[in-house]
Structure formats: C-alpha cells, structure tokens
C-alpha positions in Angstrom: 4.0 24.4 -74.0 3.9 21.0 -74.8 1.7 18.3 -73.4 4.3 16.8 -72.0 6.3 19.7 -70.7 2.6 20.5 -69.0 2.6 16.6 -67.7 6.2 17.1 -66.2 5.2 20.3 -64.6 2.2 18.8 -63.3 4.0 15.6 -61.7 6.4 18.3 -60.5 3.5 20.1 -58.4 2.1 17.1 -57.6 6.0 15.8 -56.3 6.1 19.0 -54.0 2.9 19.1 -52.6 2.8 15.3 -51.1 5.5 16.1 -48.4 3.3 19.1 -47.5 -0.4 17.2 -47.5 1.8 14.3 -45.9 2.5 17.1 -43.0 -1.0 18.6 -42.9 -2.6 14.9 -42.7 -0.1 14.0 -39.8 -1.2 17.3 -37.9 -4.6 16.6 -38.3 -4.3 12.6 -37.2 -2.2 14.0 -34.3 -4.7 16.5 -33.4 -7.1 14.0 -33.6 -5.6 11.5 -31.1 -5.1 14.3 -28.6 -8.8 15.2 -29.2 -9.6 11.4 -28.4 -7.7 11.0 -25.7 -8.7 14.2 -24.2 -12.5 13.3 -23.9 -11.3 10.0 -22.4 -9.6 11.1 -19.9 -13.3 13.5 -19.1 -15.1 10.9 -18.9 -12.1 9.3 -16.5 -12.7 12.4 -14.7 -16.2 11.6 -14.0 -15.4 8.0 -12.8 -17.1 6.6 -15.9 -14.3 4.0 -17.2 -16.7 1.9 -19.1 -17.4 5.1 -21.3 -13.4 6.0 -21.3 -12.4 2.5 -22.8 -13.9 3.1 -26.3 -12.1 6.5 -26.7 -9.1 5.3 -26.1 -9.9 1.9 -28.3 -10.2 4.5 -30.9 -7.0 6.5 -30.2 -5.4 3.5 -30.6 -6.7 3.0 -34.4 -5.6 6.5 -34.8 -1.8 6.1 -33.5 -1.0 2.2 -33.5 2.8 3.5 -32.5 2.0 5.1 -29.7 2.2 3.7 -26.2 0.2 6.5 -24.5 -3.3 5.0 -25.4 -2.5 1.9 -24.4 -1.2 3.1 -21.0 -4.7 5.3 -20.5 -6.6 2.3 -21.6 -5.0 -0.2 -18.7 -6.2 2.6 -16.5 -9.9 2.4 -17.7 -9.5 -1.2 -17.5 -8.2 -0.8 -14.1 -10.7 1.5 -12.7 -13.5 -0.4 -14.6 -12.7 -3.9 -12.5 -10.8 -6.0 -15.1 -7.6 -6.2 -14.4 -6.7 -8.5 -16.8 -7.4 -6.3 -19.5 -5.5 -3.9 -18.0 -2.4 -6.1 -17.5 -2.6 -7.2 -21.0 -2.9 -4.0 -22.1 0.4 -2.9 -20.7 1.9 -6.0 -22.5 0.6 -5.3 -25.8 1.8 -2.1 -25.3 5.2 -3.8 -24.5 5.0 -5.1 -27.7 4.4 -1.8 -29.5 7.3 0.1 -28.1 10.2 -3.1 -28.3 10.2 -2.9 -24.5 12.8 -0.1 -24.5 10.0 2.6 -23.0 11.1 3.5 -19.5 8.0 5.2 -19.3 6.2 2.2 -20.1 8.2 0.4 -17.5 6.9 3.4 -14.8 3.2 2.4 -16.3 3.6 -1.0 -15.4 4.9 -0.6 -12.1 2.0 2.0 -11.0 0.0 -0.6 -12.1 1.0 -3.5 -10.5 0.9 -0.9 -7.3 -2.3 0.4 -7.7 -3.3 -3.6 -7.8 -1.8 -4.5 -4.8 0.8 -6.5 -6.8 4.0 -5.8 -4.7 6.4 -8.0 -5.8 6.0 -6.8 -9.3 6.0 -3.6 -8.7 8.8 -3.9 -6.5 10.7 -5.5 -9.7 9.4 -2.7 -12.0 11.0 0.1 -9.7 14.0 -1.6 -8.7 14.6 -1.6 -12.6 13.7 1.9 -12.6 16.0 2.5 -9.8 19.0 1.1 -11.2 18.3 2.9 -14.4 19.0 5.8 -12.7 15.5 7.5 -13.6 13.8 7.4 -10.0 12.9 11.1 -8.7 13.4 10.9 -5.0 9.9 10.7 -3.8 9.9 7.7 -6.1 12.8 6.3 -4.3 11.4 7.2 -0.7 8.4 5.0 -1.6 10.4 1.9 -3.1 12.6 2.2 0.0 9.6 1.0 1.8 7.8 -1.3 -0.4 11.8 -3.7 -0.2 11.4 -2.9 3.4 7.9 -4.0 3.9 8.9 -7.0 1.9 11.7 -7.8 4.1 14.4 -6.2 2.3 15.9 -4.2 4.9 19.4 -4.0 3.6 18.5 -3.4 -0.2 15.8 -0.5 1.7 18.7 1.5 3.0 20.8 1.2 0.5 17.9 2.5 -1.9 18.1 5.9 -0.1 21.6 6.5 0.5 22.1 8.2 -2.8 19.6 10.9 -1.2 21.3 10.9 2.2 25.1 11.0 0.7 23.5 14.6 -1.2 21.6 15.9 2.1 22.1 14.2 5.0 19.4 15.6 7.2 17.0 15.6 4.6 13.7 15.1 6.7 11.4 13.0 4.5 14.0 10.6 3.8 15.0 10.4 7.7 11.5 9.9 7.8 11.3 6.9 5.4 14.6 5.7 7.6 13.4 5.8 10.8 10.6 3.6 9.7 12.3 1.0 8.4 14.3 0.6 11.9 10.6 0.3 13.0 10.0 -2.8 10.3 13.2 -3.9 11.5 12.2 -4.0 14.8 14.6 -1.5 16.2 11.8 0.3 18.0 14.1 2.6 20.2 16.1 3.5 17.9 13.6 5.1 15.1 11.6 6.4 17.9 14.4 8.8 19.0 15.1 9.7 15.5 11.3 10.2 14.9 11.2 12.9 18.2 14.3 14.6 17.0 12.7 15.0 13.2 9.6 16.3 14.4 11.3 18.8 16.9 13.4 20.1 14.3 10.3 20.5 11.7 7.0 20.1 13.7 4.9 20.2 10.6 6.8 17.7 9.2 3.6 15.6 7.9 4.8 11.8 7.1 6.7 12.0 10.6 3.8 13.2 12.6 1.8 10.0 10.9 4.9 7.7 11.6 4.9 8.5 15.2 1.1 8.2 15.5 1.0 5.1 14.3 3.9 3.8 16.7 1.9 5.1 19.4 -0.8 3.5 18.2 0.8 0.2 18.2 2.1 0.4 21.7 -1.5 1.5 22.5 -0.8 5.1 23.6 -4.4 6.4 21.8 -4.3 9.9 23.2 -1.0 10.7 22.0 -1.3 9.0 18.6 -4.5 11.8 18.4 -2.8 14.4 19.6 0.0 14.0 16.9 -2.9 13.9 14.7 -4.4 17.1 15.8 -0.6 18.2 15.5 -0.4 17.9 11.6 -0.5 20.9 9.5 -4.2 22.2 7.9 -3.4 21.7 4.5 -3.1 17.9 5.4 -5.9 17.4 8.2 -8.4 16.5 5.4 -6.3 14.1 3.6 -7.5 10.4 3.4 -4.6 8.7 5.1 -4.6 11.4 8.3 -8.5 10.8 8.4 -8.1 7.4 7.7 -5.6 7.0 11.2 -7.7 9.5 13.3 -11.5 7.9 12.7 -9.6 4.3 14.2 -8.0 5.9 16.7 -11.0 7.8 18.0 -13.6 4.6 17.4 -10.9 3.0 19.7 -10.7 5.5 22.4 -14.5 4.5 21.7 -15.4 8.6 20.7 -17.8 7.4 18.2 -19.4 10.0 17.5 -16.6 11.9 16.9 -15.2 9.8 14.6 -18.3 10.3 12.5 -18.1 14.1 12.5 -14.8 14.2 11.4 -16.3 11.7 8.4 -19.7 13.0 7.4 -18.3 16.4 5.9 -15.8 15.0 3.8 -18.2 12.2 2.3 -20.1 15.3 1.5 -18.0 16.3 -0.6 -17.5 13.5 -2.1 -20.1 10.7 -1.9 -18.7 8.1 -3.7 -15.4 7.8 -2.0 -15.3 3.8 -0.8 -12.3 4.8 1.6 -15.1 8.0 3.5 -17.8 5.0 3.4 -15.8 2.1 4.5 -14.8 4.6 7.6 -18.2 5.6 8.5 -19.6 2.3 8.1 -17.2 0.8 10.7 -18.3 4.0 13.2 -21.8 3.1 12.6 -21.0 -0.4 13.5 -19.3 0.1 16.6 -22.2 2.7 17.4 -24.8 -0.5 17.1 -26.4 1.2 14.0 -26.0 -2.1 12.0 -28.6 -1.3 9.3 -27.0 1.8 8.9 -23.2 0.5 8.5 -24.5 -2.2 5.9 -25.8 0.5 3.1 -22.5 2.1 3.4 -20.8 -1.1 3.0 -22.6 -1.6 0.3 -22.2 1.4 -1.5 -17.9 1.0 -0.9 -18.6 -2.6 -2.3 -20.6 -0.7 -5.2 -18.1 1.2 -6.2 -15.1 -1.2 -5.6 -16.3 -5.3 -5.1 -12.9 -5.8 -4.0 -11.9 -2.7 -2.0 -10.1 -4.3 1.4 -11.7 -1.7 3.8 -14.9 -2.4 3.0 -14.9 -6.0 3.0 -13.0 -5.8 6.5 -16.2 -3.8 7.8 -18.6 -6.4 6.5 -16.1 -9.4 8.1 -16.5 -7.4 11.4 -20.7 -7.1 11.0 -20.8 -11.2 10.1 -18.0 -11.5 13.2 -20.6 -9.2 15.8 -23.5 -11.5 14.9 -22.0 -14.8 15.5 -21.1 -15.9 12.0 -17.2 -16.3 12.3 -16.7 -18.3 9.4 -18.3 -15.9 7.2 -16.1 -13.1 8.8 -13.1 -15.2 8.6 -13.6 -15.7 5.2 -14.3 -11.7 4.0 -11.6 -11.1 6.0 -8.9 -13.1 4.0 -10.3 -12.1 0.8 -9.9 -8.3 2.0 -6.4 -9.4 2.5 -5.9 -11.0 -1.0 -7.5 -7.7 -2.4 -5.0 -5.4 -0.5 -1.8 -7.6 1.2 -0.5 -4.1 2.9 -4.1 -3.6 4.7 -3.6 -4.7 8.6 -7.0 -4.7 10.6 -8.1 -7.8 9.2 -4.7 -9.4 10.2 -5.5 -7.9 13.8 -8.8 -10.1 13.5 -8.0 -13.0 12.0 -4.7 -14.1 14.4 -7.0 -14.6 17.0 -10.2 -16.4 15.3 -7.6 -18.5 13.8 -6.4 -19.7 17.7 -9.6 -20.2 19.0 -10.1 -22.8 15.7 -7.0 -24.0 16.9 -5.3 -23.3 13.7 -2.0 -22.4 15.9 0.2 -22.2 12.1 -2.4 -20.0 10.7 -2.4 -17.8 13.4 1.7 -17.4 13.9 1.8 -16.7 10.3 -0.6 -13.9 10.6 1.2 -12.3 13.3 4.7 -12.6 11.6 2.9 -10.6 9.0 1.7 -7.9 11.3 5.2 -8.0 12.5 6.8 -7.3 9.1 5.1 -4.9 8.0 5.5 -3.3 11.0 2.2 -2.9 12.2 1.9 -5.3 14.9 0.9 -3.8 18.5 2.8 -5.1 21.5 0.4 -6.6 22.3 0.7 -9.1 19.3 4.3 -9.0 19.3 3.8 -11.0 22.8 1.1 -13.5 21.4 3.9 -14.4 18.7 6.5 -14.5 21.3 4.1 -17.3 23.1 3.6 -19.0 20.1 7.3 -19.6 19.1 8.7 -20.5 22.2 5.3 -22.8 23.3 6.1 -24.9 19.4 10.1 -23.8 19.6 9.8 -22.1 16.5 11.7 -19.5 15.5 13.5 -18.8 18.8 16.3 -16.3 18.2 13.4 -13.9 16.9 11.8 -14.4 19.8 14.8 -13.5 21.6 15.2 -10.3 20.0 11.3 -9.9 20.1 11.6 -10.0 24.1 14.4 -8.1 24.5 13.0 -5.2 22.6 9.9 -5.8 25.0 12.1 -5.7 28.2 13.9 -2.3 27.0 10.0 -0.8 27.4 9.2 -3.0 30.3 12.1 -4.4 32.1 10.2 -5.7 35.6 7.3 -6.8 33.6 7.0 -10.8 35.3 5.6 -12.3 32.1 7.8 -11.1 29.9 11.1 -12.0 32.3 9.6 -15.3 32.5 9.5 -15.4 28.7 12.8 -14.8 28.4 14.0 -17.3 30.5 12.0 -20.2 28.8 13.6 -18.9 25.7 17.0 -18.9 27.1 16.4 -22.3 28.7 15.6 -23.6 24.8 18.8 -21.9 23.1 21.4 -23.2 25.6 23.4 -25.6 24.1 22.5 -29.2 25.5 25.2 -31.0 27.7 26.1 -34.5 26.2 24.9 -37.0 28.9 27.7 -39.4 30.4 27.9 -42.9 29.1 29.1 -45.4 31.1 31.0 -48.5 29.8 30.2 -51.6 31.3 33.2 -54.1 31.2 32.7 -57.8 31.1 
C-alpha cells in the first residue's frame, strides 16, 4: 500500500472515530455534572449551603447550557442568607435558557415564595396558570395567594377548572370555603367547612381551616379539639403543631404546649419553627433566660426568620421596652408579610402612640388575610366610623358581627352611628330675602 493510500485510511479511522470519542466525552462530562450536582445537593442535605455553592459553581463550568445548576445554586444562595445571589442567579439562568424554560419560570416563582415575595410569585404562577401547566395542588395554593392579596374574583375563577371536572372535590372546597372567609362571608364558608368535614372527617386542610376560624372568634377549646381531631399521620406536622402550641399557650396550658414541642425538637434540633414555638412557651411560663437561648438559636439558624423575631418583640414588649418590640415586630413582618401575631401586637402599641393610621392599616391587614379575631374586626369597625373612613366596609363588617350577635348593645349602637353617616344629607332650605 501506498503512503498515501495508508494516510487516506488513517484520516478515514480517524474521521469515524471522532463522532464516537465525541459521544464517550459527552457521557463522561454528563456523568460528571450529575456526579457534581449529586454531592451538592448532600451537602444541601445536611443544611451546609456554604459548602453546596461551590459544587454547583462547578457544575455550572461543566454544563454552561444547562439551567439546572443554576436553579440548585439560587437554592444554596437562598438557604445560605443571600438572597440576592439567589435572585440573580435565577436571572442569569434566564439568560441561559432564552426565557422560554417553563420550568425555570416554576424556579422562580418557588423562589420568590420561599422569600416571602408574593406579588412576584403571584405573577410567576398566574403565568404558569395561564400556560396551562399548573397541577392542581399548584392551583389550590395560587387560589389563595390572589385571595390573600385581595383578588377574590381572579381566586375563584383560578379553581373553577378543578370544580367544573369534580365538583365536590374536598381540598378544593376546602381552598373555597376559605376564600369566603377572606372575603368576609363568615357564615357562609363556615357551613360549607361543617358539611366538608362531616362528609370526610379526616379531611386535614379542613380540620385546620375550621380551627383557625374558631380561633379567631375565640372558641379555644374547640379550635383544640379539631386539632386533636386530625388524622396521626398529620399530628406531627409543623403547621398542626404550629396552631395547637398557640392555642394551648392561650388557654394558658403551658406546659402542655411544651410537651407537645420538646419531642419533636428532639428530633430535630435545629428546626427555627420547634424553637421559635418553645421559646414563646418558655416566655409566657416566666422562664425568660430560657426563651432567649432558643431565640437565639432560631435567629442562628435564620437572622430573619419572622417567628423568632416576633418572640424576641414579645420578651423587649414584657420588660417595658416597646419601641424595641415595635420595631422587631415590623421587621418580623417585612421578613414574612403572611405571618399574623405580630400584626395582633402591633395594632394596639400603635393606638396607645396614638398612631390611629398606623394602627387601622394593621388591622385592615389582619382583616385580609383573614386572620383577624372579632375582636379586631370591632376595633377597626371603631376606627372607621370614629375618622369616617371607609364606611360601607364597616357596614358589612357589622352586619356580619350582628348575624353572630344580634342583641349585642355595642355593636347595634355601631350600626346606627354608621347608618346615621351613610344617609344621604337633606339640602337645608334657603330663604330669599326680597328688598
């Protein structure tokens, strides 16, 4: 053979090969990403996000097209305390994919929920939802969020897809019901949430619904009992725990409220939520010294974590130092706008300041997100028809109040001051002099 017949047949190899060295190298840089990402996420795992943020640094390196690092790496930057890196790692991500990745979409609207970041979120999902991608759960949940942001109308009609397909479908008459309570139509979704509950008593997300309505008209033992009422598999979860520890630190059961506490932070030490909870038990049991370490562990683990800081504005607002208080308490609601016992503290710190706008505002937020007692809803009746402001809520505000109560002498004399400021006012008579 020639030299250059053996050149040709060499080149010729060498022609065929590349595609399948080309294939091999791809496996093994694919491999090797996965491998990267893999002992990220372990030490995510381990709730070490300093140490996750360089592996998935490097998987980026490894797979510049590739959106998933970036997503894992807004999480470390998340769970790590910078949220600006984790924001701006989402929009470089952005970048990467040409904005067309729904599932990048879904990553930034987690995001902007697990920061507290509604109205973002909100306009993440609604995209989602009108792409048509939304599981129902998903939809449930962004039901909510429009309602809690005042969106009644655009709530329902967020679910109605699910209810056209099953009508009686219990979660989602569960998400319904409380969006008549945001809306204010307290009756109505409390008949809907007995019915639900009789039909399926283990129904979780009902049972919680109705506790919390009987917790905000003040009914303690029966917003326990429908605690008690909810199915094992969910007794240890952190929102039923979460409801039962304030409901039994109300009923001032202290030391239950720790019992039901100390086992679960057992288990897991580090949880801020299973600190932030004791902490506030300890407080109310006068074992200040005791509540701080725990508060300062939750703060420890989470500087801005809502719950926490709400425990510490309650210590600084037992020893005298309301400013202080006030102040950790708005921060805890900065942190965490959803998060109502500070709200419950600060309407009333903000009246004796004399702060009357402050104060009305706070209550109207308690009132939209549905978590004001009736109590509260009376102190923002007072407020609007002592400074004439917003009337015809107060109208519908004491009317609701009057369905519950309808001899109770304040509230009748309520209503009549309002009705007194809504009648129309007669034209006085003018009378012409002649001269």
């Amino acid at each position: 053979m020639t030299p250059r017949l053996v050149a040709i047949g060499l080149c010729s190899v060498w022609i065929l090969a590349c595609p399948e060295e080309r294939r091999v190298e791809e496996e093994r840089r694919v491999r090797t990403t996965a491998q990267i990402l893999a002992e990220g996420r372990a030490e995510l795992a381990k709730n070490r996000p300093d140490r996750a943020v360089p592996y998935f640094k490097e998987a980026i390196n490894t797979s510049p097209g590739d959106v998933d690092p970036y997503i894992q790496l807004a999480e470390a930057y998340r769970l790590a305390g910078n949220e600006p890196g984790a924001i701006l790692t989402l929009k470089q991500a952005e970048e990467v994919a040409g904005g067309n990745d729904p599932s990048l979409k879904r990553a930034r609207a987690d995001m902007h929920l697990k920061l507290h970041q509604y109205k973002a979120a909100i306009t993440e999902f609604v995209a989602l939802r009108d792409m048509g991608i939304l599981t129902d759960d998903e939809l449930r949940m962004v039901a909510l969020l429009l309602a809690h942001d005042g969106r009644v109308a655009d709530a329902y009609a967020t679910i109605d897809p699910i209810l056209r397909r099953a009508p009686d479908d219990p979660p989602t008459k569960t998400v319904e019901a409380e969006i008549l309570l945001i809306e204010g139509k307290e009756l109505e979704a409390a008949k809907l949430i007995d019915a639900l509950i009789t039909a399926t008593p283990d129904l979780t997300p009902a049972r919680i619904l109705r506790a919390r309505y009987f917790i905000t008209n003040v009914q303690l033992d029966a917003a326990d009992q429908d605690l008690l009422a909810v199915k094992a598999a969910d007794q240890k979860s952190l929102e039923v725990v979460t409801i039962r520890s304030r409901v039994l630190n109300a009923l001032k059961r202290h030391e239950e409220a720790g019992k039901l506490v100390e086992p679960l932070l057992e288990e897991d030490p580090r949880n801020p939520v299973l600190l932030s909870l004791l902490a506030e038990t300890r407080l109310l049991q006068e074992r200040g010294v005791d509540a701080q370490v725990l508060i300062d562990k939750a703060l420890g683990e989470n500087a801005k974590f809502a719950p926490a800081l709400y425990v510490r504005g309650r210590s600084l607002e037992l020893g005298g130092n309301v400013d202080a208080a006030v102040s950790d308490y708005e921060t805890a609601i900065r942190s965490d706008p959803t998060f109502a016992p500070p709200l419950s503290r600060l309407w009333g710190l903000y009246l004796k300041r004399k702060e009357t706008g402050e104060a009305m505002s706070t209550l109207e937020r308690l009132l939209f997100m549905g978590e004001a007692t009736a109590r509260e809803k009376i102190e923002l009746v007072k407020l609007y028809t002592d400074t004439g402001a917003n009337l015809q809520r107060a109208k519908t505000l004491i009317t609701e109040a009057l369905r519950r109560e309808p001899k109770n002498g304040e509230y009748l004399k309520l209503k009549a001051r309002i009705e007194r400021a809504l009648a129309p006012k007669q034209p006085g008579i003018i009378i012409m002099k002649h001269r």
